[in-house]
N, C-alpha and C positions, 0 to 999 in steps of 0.2 A: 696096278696097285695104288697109284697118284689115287685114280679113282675113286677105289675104294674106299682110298682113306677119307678122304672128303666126302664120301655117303655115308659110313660110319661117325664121324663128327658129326654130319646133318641130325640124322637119329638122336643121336645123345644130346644134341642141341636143343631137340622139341622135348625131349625127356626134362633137360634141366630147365627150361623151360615155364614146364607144365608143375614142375616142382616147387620153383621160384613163385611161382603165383599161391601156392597153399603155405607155403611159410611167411611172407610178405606180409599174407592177412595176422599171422601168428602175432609174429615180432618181426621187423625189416632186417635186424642184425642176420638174424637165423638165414638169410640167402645167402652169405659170404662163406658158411659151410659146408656148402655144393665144393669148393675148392676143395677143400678135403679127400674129393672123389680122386684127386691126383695122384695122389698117396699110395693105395692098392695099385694102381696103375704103374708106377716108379718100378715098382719090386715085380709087376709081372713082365714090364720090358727086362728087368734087370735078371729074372728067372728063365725066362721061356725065347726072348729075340738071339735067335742065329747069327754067330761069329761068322759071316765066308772068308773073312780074310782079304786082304789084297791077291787080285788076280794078277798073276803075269800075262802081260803082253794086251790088258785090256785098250788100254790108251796106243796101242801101238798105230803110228802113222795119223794119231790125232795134233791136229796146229794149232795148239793154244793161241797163237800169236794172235793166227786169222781168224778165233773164234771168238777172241774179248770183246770184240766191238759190236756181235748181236749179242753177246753175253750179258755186258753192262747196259743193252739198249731194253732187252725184255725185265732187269732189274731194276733200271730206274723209270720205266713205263709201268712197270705191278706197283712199284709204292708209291706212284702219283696218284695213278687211281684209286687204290685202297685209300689216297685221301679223301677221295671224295666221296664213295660208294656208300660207306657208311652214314651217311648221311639220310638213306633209308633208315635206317634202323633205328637213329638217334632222335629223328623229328616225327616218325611214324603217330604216337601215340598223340601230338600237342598238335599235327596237321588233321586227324581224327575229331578230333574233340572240337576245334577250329570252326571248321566247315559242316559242325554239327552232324556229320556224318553217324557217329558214336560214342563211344566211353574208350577207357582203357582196355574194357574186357576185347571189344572189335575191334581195337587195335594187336592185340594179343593176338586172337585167331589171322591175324590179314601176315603174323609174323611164324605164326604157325605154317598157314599156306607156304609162304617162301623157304621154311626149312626144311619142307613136306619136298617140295620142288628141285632144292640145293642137292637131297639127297638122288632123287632122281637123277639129276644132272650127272652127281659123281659118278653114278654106277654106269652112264652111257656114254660118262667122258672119252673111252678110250676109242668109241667108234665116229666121237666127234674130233678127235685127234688124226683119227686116220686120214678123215674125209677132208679136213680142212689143211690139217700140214703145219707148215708154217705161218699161215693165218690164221690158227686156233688162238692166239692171245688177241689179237687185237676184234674180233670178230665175238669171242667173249666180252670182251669190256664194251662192244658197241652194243650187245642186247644190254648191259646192265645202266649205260647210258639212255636208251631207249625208252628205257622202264620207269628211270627216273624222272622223263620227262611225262609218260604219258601219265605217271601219278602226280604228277604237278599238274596236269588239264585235268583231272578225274573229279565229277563231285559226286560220285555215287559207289555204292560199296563195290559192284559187280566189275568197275571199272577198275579198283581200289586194287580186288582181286588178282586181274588181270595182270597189272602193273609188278605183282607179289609172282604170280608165275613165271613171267619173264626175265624179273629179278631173280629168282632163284633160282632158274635155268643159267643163266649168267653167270650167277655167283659159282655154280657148282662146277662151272665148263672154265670158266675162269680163277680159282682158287687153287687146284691140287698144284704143287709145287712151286707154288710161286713164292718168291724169298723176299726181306724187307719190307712183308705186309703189317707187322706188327709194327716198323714202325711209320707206315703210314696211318695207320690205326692211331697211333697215340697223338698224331696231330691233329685230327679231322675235325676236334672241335676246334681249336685254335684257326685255323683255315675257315673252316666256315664262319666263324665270329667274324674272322677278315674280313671276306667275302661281305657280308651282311654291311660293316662299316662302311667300307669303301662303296660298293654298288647305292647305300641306301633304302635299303627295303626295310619294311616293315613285317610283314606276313614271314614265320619261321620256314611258311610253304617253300619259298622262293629258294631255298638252298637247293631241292631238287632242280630247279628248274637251272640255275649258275653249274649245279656237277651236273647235270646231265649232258649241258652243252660242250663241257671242258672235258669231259672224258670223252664225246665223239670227235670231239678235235684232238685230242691225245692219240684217239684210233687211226686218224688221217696223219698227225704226225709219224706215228708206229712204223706206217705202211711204207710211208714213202724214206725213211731210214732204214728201213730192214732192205728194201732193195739194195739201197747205198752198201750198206755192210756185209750181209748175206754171200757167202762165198758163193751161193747160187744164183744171187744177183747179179 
């Protein structure tokens, strides 16, 4: 169902979107009334989502104790990354225009392609979960590291693209259930400003190139703590 939910977002993502660009041209205000959409939504969680109840005996012989430690590891691993991730998103269209690749519009479509993607991803999440286990988090966030770098080497669309599928295969493998994304979210620009200060770059490219490398080193922290923690470890 994690799945799901995160291909159904994808959808509604290219949806709002595709709507955001025909209002934008209208008046810029008129895209802040897409939120609006939450509204219907409020009242039909609040009409139609099923009470089960607390189950007896679901947690029975569950060890909170022994599970805090990969508990808090996959929570404070999802909101480092979501600091940097977004960093597609937010340089996509000024790295476009940049490298004379296009305009806004082919930045549009290159965000297209990844939500095209994201939603794929959700909908096969549960047999990349199967396959991979307990290395489904860090093995997500390494294709989305991956992606970000190889759209830092890209100067061409098809490469552009590329970088946009494997990103959005990431995102959607690595997004259902993951907690404290929003507020890695709310930092990302603040961090990358850092980033940019501190390293000295010029080029807004280079933020992919700083997350790309910090989230595969995240991944390789990940691995070698989950052993450490992991009751299976």
């Amino acid at each position: 169902m994690m799945g799901i939910k995160s291909a159904v977002g994808s959808i509604f993502s290219i949806a709002m979107q595709t709507l955001s660009g025909y209002l934008v041209i209208r008046n810029w205000r008129l895209v802040f009334l897409e939120f609006l959409t939450a509204v219907p939504v409020f009242f039909l969680v609040l009409l139609f989502l099923p009470d089960t109840g607390p189950k007896e005996g679901r947690n029975a012989g569950y060890n909170l104790r022994r599970q805090s430690g990969s508990m808090w590891l996959v929570l404070i691993f999802s909101m480092l990354v979501m600091l940097f991730l977004n960093a597609f998103m937010i340089d996509i269209s000024y790295v476009v225009e940049e490298r004379g690749m296009g305009t806004a519009k082919q930045a549009g479509v290159i965000l297209g392609v990844f939500s095209a993607c994201s939603c794929v991803g959700g909908f096969v999440f549960v047999w990349f979960q199967q396959l991979l286990r307990r290395y489904t988090v860090p093995v997500a966030a390494a294709l989305l590291g991956a992606s970000l770098l190889l759209a830092f080497f890209s100067r061409s669309m098809p490469l552009m693209y590329a970088a946009a599928v494997v990103f959005g295969l990431g995102f959607g493998f690595f997004n259902p259930g993951m907690a404290l994304n929003g507020f890695g979210q709310f930092f990302t620009v603040y961090v990358l400003k850092g980033l940019r200060t501190v390293l000295g770059y010029g080029s807004i490219g280079y933020d992919w190139l700083g997350a790309g490398v910090l989230i595969l080193a995240l991944c390789f922290a990940y691995v070698l703590l989950d052993h450490r923690l992991s009751p299976e470890g």
